[in-house]
C-alpha positions in Angstrom: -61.2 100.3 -87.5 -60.4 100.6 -91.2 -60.0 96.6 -91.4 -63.0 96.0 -89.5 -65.1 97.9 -91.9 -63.5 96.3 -94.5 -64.1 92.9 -93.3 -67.6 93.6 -92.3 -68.4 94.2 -96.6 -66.3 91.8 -97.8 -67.9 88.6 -95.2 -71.9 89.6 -95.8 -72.1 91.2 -92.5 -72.7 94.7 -94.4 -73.8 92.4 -97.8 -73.4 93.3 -101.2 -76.3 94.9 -101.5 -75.2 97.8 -100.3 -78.3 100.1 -100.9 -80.0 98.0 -98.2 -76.8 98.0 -95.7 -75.8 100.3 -93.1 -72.6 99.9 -90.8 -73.4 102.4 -87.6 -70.3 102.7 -85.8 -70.9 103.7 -81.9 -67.6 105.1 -80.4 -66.2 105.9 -77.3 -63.9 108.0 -75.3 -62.7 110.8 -76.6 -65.6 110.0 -79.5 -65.5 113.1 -81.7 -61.7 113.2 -81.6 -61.8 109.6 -83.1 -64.7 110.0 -85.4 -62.7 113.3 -86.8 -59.7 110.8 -86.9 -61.6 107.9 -88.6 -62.8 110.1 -91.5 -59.5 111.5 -92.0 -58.3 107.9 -92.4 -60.9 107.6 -95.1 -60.2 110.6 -96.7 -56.6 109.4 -97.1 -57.7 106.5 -99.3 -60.5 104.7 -97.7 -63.2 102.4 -98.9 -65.9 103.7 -101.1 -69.4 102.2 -100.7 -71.6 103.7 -103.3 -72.3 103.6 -107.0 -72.4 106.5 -109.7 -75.9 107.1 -109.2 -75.6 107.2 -105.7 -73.1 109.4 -105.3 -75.0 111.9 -107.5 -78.3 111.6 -105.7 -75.7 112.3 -102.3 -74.4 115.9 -104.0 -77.6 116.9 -105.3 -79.0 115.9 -101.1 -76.1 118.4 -99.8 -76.1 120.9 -102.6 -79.8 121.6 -102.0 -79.3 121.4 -98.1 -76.4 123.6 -98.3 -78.5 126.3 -100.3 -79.3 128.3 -97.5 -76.0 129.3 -96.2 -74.0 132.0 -97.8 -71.2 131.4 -99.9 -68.2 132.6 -97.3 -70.0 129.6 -94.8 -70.1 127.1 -97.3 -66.0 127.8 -97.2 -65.9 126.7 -93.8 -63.4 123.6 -93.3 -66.5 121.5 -92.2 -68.6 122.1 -94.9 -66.0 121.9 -97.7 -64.4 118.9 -96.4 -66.7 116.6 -95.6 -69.1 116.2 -99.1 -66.3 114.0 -101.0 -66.3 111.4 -97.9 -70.0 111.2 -97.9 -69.8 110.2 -101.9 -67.8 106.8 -100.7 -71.2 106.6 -98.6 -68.9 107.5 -95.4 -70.5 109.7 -92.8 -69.8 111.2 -89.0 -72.0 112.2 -86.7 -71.3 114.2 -82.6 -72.1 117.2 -81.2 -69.0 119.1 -82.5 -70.5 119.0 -86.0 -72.7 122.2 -87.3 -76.3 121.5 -86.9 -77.5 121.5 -90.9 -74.3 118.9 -91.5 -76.2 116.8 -89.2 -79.5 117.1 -90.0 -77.8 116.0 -93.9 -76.2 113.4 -92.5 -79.2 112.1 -90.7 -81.5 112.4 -93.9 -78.8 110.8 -96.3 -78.4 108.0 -93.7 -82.1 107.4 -93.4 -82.2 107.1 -97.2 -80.1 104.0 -97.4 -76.9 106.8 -98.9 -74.6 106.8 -96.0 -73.6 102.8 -96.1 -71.0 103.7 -92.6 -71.3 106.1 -89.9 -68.9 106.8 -87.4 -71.1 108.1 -84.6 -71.0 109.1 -81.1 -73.6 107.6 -78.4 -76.2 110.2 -78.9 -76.8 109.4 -82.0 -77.4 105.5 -81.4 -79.0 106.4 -77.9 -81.3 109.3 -79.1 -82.1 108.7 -82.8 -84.4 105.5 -83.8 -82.6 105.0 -87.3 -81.4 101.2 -87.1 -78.5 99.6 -88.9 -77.4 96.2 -89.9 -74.6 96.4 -88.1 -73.4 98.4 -84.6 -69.8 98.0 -83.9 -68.5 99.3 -80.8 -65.0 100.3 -80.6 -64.6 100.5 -77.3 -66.3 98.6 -74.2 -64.9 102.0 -72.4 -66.1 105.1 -72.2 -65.7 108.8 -70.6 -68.8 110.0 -68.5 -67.6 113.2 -67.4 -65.4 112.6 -64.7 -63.3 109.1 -65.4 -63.5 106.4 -68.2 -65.4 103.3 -67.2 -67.3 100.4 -68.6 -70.2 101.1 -70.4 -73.5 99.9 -68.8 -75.6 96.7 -69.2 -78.0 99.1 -70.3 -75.9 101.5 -72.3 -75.3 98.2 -74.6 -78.7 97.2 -74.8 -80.1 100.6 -75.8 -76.9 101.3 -78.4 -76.5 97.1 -79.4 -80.4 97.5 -80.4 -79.7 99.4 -83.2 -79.0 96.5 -85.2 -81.3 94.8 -87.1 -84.2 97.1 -89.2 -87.4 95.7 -89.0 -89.1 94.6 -92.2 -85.6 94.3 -93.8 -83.5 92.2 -91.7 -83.7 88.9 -90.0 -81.3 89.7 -87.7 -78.7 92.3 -86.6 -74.7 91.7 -85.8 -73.4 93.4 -83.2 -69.5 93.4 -83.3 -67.6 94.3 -80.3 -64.0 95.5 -80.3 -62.1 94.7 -76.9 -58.6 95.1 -75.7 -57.1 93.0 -73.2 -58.2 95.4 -70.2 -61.6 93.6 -70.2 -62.1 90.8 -67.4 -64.6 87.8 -67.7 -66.8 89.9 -64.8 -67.0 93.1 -66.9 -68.3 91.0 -69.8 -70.8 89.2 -68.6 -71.9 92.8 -66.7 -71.8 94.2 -70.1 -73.5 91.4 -72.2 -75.8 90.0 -69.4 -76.5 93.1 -67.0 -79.8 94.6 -67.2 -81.2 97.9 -68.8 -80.7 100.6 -66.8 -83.5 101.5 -63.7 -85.3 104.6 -64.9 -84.5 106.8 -61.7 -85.7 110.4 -61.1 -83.3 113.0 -61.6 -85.5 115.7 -59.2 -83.3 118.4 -58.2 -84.4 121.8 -56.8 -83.7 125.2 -58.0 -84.5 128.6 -56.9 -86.6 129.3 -59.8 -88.4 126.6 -59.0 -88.8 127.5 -55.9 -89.6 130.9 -56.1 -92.4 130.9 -58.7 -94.1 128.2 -56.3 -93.7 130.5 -52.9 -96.2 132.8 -55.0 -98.4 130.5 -55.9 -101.3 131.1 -53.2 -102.7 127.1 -52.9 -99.2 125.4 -53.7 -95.8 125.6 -51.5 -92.4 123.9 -52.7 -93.1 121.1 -49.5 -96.5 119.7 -51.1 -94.6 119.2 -54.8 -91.7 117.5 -52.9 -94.0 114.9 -51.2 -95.8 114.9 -54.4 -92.5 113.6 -56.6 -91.9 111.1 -58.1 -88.4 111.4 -56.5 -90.3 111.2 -53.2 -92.1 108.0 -54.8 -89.1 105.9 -55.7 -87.7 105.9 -52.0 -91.0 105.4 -50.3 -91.2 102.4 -52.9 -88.3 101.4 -51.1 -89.6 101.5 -47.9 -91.2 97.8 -47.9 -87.4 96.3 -49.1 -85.6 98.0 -46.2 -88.3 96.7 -43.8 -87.7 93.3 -44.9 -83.7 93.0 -44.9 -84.0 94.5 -41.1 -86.1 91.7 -40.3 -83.5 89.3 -41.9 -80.6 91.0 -40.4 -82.5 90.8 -36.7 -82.9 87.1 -37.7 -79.5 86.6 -38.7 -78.5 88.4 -34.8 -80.3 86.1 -33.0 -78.6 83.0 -34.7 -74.9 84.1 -33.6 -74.1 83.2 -30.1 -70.7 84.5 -28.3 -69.4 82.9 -25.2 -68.2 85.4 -22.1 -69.5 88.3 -24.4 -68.9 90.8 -22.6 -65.3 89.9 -22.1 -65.0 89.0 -25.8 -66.5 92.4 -27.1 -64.2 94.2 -24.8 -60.9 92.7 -26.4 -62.5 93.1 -30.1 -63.2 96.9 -29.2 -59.1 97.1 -27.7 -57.9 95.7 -31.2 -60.2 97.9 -33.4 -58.9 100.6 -31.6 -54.9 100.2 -31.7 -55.6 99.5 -35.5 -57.8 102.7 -36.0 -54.8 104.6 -34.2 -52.6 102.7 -36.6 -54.3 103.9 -40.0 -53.9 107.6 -38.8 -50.5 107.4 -38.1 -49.9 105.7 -41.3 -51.7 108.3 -43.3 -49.3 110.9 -41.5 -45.8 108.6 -42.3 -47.3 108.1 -46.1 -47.9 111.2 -46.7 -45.3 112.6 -49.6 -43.0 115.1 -48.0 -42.5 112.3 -45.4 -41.8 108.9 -46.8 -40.3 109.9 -50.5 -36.7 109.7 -49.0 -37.6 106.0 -47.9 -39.2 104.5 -51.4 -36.1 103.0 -52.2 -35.7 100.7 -55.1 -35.6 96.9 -53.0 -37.7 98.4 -49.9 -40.6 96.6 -48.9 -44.0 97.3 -48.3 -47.3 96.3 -47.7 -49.9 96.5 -50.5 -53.9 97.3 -50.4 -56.0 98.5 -52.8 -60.1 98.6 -51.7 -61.2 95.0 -50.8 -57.8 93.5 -52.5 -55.0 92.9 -50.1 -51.8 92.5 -51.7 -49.6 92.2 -49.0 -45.9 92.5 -49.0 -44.3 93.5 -52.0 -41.3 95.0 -53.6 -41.0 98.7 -54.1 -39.1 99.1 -58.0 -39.5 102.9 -58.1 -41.8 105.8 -58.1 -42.6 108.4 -60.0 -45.0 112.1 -59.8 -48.3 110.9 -61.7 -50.3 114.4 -61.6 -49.9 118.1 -61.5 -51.7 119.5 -59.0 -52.9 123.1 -57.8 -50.4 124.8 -55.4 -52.8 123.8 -52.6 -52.8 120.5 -52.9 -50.2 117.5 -52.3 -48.9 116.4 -55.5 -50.3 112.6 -56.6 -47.5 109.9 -56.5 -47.4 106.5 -58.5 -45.4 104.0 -56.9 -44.4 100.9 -59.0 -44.3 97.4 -57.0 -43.6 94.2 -57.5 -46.3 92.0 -56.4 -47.5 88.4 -56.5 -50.7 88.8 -58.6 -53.3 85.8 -60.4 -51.9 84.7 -63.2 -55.1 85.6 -65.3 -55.2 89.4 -64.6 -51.6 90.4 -65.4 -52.0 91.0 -69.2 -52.3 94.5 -68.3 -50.2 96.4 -64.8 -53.4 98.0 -64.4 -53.8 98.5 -60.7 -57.8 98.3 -61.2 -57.6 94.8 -63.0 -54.4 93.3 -61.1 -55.7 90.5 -58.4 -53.3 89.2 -55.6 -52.7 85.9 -56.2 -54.5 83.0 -53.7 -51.9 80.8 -52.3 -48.2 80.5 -53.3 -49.6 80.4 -57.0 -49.3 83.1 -59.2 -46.8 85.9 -60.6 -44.6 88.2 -59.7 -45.5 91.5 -61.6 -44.6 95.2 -61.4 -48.0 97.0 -61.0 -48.3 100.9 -60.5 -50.4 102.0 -57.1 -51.3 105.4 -55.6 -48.9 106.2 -52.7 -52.1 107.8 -51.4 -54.5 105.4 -51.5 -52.8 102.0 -51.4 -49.6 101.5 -50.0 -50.2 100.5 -46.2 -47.0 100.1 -44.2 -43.4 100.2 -44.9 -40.7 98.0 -43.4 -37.8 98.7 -43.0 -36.0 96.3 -44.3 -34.6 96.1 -48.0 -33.6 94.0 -50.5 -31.1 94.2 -53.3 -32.4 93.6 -56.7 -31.9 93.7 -60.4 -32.3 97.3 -62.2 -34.3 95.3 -65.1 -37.4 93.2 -64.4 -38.3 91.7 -67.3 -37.3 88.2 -67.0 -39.4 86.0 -65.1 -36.7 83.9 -63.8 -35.4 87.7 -62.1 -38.9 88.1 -60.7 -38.9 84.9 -59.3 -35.6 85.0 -57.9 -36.9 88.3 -56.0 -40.1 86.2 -54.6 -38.2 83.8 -53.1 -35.6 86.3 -51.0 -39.1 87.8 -50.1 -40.5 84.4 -49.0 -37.3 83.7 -47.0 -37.6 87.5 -45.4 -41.1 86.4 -44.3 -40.0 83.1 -42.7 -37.7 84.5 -40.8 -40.2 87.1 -39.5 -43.2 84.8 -38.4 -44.2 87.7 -35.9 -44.3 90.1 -39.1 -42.3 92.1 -40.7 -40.6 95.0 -38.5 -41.2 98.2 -39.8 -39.8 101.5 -40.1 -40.1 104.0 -37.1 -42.1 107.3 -37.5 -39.3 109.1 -35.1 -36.2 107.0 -34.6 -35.7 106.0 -38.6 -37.5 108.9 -40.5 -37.1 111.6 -37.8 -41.0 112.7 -38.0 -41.4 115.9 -35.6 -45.0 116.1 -35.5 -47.2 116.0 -32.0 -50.0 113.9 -33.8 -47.5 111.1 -34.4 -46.6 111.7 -30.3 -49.8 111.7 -29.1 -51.3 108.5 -31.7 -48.1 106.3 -30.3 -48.9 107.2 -26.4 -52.8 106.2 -27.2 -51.7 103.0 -28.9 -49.0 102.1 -25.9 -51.6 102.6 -23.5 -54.6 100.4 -25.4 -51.8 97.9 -25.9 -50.7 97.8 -22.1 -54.6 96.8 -21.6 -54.5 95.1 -24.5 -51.9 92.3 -23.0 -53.7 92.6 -19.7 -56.6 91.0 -20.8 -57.7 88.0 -19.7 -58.2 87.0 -23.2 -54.9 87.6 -24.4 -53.1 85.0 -25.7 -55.8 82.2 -24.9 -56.1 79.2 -27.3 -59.6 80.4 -28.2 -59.4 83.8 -28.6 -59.5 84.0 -32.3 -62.1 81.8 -33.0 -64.6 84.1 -30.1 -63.4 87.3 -32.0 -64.8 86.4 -35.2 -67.5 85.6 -34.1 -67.5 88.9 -32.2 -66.5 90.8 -35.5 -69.1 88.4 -37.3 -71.9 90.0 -35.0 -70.3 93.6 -35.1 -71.1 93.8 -39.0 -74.4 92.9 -38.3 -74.9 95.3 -35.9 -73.6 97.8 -37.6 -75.9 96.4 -40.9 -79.1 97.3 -38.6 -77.8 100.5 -37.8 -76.9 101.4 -40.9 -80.7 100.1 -42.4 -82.4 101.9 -39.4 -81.1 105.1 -40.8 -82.3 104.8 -44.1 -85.2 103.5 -43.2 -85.7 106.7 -40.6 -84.4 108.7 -43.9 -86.9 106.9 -46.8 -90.3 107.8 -44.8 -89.1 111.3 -43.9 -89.6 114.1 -47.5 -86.3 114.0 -49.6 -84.5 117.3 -50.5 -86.7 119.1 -47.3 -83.2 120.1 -45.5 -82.0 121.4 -48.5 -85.3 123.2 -49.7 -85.1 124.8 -45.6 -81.2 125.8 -46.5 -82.7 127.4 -50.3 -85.2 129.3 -48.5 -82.5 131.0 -45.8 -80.4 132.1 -48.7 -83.3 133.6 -50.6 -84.3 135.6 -47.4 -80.5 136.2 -46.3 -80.7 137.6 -50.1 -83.6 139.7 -50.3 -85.3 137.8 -52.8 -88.7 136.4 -49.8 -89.8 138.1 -46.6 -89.8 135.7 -43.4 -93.2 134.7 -44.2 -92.3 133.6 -47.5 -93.2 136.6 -49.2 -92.2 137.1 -52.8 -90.1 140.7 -53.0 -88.9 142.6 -56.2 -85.8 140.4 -56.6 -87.8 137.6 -56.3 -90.2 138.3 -58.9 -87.1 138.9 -61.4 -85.6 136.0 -60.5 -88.9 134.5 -61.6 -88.1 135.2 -65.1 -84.6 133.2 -65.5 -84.9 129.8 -65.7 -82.0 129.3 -68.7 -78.8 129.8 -66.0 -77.8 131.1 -62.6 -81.0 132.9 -61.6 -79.4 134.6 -58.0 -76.1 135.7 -59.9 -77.8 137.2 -62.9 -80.4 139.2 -60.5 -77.7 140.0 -58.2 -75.6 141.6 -61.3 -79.1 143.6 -62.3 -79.5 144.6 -59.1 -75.9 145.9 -58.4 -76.4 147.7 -61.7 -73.3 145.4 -63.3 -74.9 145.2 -66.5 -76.4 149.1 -66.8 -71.8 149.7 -67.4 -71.1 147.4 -69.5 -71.8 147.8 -74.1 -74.0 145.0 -75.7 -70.9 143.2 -76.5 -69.8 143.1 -72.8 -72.8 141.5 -71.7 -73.6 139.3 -74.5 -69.8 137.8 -73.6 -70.3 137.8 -70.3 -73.6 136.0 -70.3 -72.0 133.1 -72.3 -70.1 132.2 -69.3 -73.1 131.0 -67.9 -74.1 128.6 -70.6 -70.9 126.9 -72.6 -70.4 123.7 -69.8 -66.9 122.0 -72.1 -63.8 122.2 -70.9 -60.3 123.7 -71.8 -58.0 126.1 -71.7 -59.2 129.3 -70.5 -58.6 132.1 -73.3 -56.1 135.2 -72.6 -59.0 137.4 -72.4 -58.5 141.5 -73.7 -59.0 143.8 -70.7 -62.4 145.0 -71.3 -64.1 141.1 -71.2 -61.7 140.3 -68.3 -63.1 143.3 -65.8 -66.8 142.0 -66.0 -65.8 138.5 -66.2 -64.0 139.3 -62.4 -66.7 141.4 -61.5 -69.3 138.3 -61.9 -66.8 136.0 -60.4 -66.9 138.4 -57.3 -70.2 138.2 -56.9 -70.7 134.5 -57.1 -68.6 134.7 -54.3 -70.5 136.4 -52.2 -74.0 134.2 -53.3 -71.1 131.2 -52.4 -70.2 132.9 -48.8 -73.7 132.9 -48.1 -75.2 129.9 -49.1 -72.8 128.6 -47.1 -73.2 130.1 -44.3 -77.5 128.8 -44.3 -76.1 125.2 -44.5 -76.0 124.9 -47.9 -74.0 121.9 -49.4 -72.4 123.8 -51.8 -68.7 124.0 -52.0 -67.2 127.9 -53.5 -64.7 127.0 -55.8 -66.7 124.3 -58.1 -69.6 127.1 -57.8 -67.2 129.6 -59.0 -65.7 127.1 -62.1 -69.7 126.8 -63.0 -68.6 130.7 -64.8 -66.8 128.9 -68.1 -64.9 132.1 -69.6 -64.0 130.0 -72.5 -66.3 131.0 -75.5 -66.5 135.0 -74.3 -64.1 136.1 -77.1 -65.8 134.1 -79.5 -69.0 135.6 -78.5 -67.9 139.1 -78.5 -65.8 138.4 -81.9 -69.3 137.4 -83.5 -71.3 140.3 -81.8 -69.0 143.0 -83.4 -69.8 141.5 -86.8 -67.6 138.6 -87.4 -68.1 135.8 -90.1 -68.7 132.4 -88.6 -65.1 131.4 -90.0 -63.3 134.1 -88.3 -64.4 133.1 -84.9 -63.9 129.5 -85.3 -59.8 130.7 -85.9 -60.5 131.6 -81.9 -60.7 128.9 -80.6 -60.4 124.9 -80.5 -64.5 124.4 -79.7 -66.0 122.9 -82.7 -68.5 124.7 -84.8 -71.5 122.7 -83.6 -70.4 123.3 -80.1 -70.0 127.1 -80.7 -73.5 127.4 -82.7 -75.5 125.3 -79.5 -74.3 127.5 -77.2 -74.9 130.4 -79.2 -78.5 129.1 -79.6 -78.5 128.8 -76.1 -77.5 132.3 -75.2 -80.2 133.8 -77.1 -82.3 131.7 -75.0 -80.9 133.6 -71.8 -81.2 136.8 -72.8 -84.4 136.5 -73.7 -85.0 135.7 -70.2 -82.8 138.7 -69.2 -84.9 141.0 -70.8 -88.3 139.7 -69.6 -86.5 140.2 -66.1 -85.5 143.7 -66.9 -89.0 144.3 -67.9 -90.2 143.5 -64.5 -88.4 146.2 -62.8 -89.3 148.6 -65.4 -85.7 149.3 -66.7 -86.2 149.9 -70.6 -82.6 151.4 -70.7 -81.5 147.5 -70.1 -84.0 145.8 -71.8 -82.8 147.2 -74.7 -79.7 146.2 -74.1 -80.5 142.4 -74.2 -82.6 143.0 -77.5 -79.9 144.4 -78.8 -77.5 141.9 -78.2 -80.5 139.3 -79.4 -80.3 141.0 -82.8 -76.6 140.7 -82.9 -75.9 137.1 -82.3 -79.3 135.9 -84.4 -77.5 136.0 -87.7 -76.3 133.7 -90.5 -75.2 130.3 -90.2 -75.8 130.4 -86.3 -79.7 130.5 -86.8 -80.1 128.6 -89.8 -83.2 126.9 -90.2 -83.5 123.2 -89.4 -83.8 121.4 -92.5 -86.8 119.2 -90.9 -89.1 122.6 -91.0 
């Protein structure tokens, strides 16, 4: 990253003068952990980009922008740190930093002072200051849940950056890429298009509730009404017209003795459904570990790519998992893949190789997910793979296995070579004995024909199934989206107490009316209990942060008195889980229940009893900026909270939420925004 930088000044990209240049760096991944990282590379004897006069107008920038904080903040590790990296003309921007460090950085960037910026996405997808120069430092990135490409339209939006008009001819985009990239995700990335502006609609029971009492409005007309409703009518004239090309494309394909065909087609399917089940039983972990022997073989697929028999080298527990669940296993095989996608044993970029050409490789796959039969036959081979003249040598015993098996391979027994006792495995091998006995009974058994009739029976099946499949979305386009799940909302708010059968607003319903800033039933269901009327300020200022910090980590050891009301709310989402469930609700209780993040209550209740700003960040690994949002945040909610406990009339508890307003609106946390 440092050399790229570098090389970017020293070749014109970023040219000499500087004053006129920005480099905007756009990372990804784990983005603030590598935009910390980057400026402490810099720190440690980086490049300096800025002149004498510069770097004066840059302290004299800070020193006036850091005027409103008191002097114990202005100590805080952030702050301190980060003004002699921004005198090299060195900035860093993600939502981890404190809000008035940004805001600084954004002005001294905008001013032609910060000549580099290591930045996250937001602030090249969400801010309109260009640069000369975007360089991407990854083509991957994590969205939540996994890390994947980034979009065509990602690119476009962040790549755009480059070039400021009235200034530059042109912009340079620089894109650093490690060998995981394949020729398809590249030309998706470079060549795809910008992303399809799709509505996000989603209900919610403040939604719903403040339009039940409206008189002339109910939520049905605002859901035909959508623009979420729009986009899949839109869609309605498309689906129409690929029905009418797959009703074409039926009446092309023409089977002889159909019937008969069909029959045997639908015998096969079956014995081969029957045969995925009992596989999933014989792969499953406490089954088949004793028989992944080094030199065993097995039978490879992974989605649409069928490997097939390969080489089993050894295996190994990938993932720890809850006591619940079955523990994830990575099983290392040796393959033949395509010579071009072997730079990395990635099991997503690994193809099988076409033919007899290509290379034997030892690629790691999910015992779960890809591993498809196992024979029992093995073969003895070297503990070290890393020649290719061993790899080949193991290739061609596997060839000469094959030749000797023209029929297949024969594989291991469920009950006779791994001793399974289970009934399932009983009953699945009578079922397939039986559809087999018919099976060779057919009249189209063995025939000289048969093959070619049963692609053409599978080639109509697909097309079949196409038209079935297109019928129902078709059926599902012209009927209202979201209407089941508005029916399910409205059980659960009447099963609740919150709307009479005839859609009645009651008391409940009215306060749940008020919050719209988190979980509206749980925090009326906690007023209503009388949760809150036990608990001090602090208690319920900490306990209403669970509802609004969304990051991740490790769950603080909590002190006795923030742990009781953090159960107590948990218990209660239980019972909203139990019975929105129970009116058909697709909602699943335990990822309802992980929505309460216990993670910043400490910190919240630290802060409330008159902490500084530095003594709280010691409590945790959150960043500052992270800490102040959802601080920011919380003051939203309980401003809500006391609106709600104004429309029951309970002063006693407004107050409460006032107070704790009063507490948490202090210092560096509210500081005002330096654009006001």
């Amino acid at each position: 990253m440092k050399e790229v930088t570098r090389l970017s000044v020293q070749r014109g990209i970023n040219p000499g003068d500087l004053p006129r240049g920005h480099l905007l760096h756009a990372l990804r991944g784990d983005s603030r952990t590598k935009c910390s990282n980057a400026m402490e590379i810099q720190r440690q004897g980086g490049l300096d980009f800025t002149t004498e006069h510069e770097k004066k107008l840059i302290t004299e920038v800070y020193n006036n922008a850091m005027e409103c904080l008191s002097d114990e903040d202005r100590q805080l590790p952030q702050v301190a740190n980060i003004l002699p990296i921004l005198k090299k003309g060195i900035g860093i921007h993600h939502g981890g930093l404190l809000p008035i460090l940004k805001e600084t950085i954004e002005i001294l960037f905008s001013e032609n002072l910060i000549k580099c910026l290591f930045a996250t996405e937001t602030f090249a997808m969400g801010v309109n200051m260009p640069a000369k120069t975007v360089v991407f430092t990854s083509h991957r990135k994590f969205d939540g849940k996994d890390f994947r490409p980034i979009s065509g339209g990602e690119y476009i939006q962040m790549s755009g950056r480059a070039g400021r008009r009235g200034m530059d001819t042109k912009g340079i985009v620089i894109l650093m890429v490690d060998d995981q990239i394949t020729p398809a995700i590249a030309k998706e990335l470079l060549q795809g298009k910008a992303d399809a502006l799709n509505s996000a609609f989603h209900l919610t029971y403040n939604m719903v509730l403040n339009l039940l009492r409206v008189e002339d409005i109910n939520p049905e007309w605002l859901l035909e009404k959508s623009f979420y409703q729009f986009q899949h009518c839109n869609k309605v004239p498309g689906m129409i017209s690929d029905l009418d090309s797959l009703s074409e494309s039926l009446k092309e394909i023409t089977v002889d003795d159909e019937d008969s065909a069909t029959s045997y087609y639908k015998l096969r399917q079956q014995i081969e459904r029957l045969g995925r089940q009992m596989d999933q039983i014989i792969l499953s972990p406490k089954h088949v570990l004793p028989f992944l022997n080094p030199g065993r073989l097995v039978k490879v697929r992974h989605g649409k790519k069928n490997f097939g028999w390969g080489i089993i080298v050894n295996f190994k527990k990938q993932k720890e998992t809850g006591p619940d669940e079955e523990p994830i296993y990575r099983v290392d095989v040796l393959v033949n893949c395509d010579k071009d996608s072997i730079k990395k044993t990635s099991t997503d970029l690994a193809q099988p190789a076409s033919g007899s050409d290509g290379s034997m490789e030892v690629i790691g796959f999910s015992l779960k997910d890809c591993l498809s039969s196992l024979s029992c036959i093995r073969l003895m081979i070297p503990q070290k793979l890393t020649s290719a003249d061993e790899r080949r040598k193991c290739r061609d015993q596997l060839k000469e296995i094959q030749r000797r098996y023209p029929d297949g391979l024969p594989l291991l027994d469920p009950t006779e070579d791994m001793n399974i006792v289970d009934p399932k495995i009983t009953e699945i091998i009578r079922k397939i004995e039986a559809y087999e006995k018919r099976l060779f009974a057919h009249t189209l058994h063995g025939g000289q024909d048969t093959e070619n009739l049963l692609t053409q029976v599978e080639k109509k099946q697909k097309v079949l199934s196409g038209i079935k499949d297109k019928k129902k979305e078709l059926k599902k386009a012209k009927q209202v989206i979201q209407l089941d799940e508005l029916k399910a909302r409205k059980r659960v708010l009447r099963r609740l107490g919150y709307a009479t059968d005839a859609d009645v607003i009651e008391t409940k319903g009215r306060v749940a009316c008020e919050v719209s800033t988190a979980d509206e039933l749980l925090l009326t269901e906690m007023i209503f209990n009388g949760i809150f009327n036990t608990m001090t300020v602090e208690q319920c200022t900490s306990v209403l942060s669970c509802l609004i910090f969304q990051e991740k980590g490790d769950p603080p050891k909590l002190a006795e008195e923030l742990a009781a009301p953090l159960r107590t709310m948990q218990e209660c989402a239980k019972r909203i889980a139990k019975v929105s469930i129970e009116c058909k609700l697709d909602l699943e209780e335990e990822e309802y229940i992980k929505q309460i993040n216990p993670n910043l209550m400490d910190v919240v209740d630290a802060w409330c009893k008159g902490g500084t700003f530095k003594q709280i960040v010691e409590l945790t690994e959150v960043y500052e900026g992270s800490i102040i949002r959802a601080m920011r945040r919380l003051e939203e909610l309980l401003r809500d909270m006391c609106h709600a406990a104004k429309a029951i009339g309970n002063e006693e508890l407004e107050a409460k939420f006032t107070q704790g307003i009063e507490k948490i609106k202090r210092d560096i946390v509210f500081a005002a925004s330096l654009y006001l």
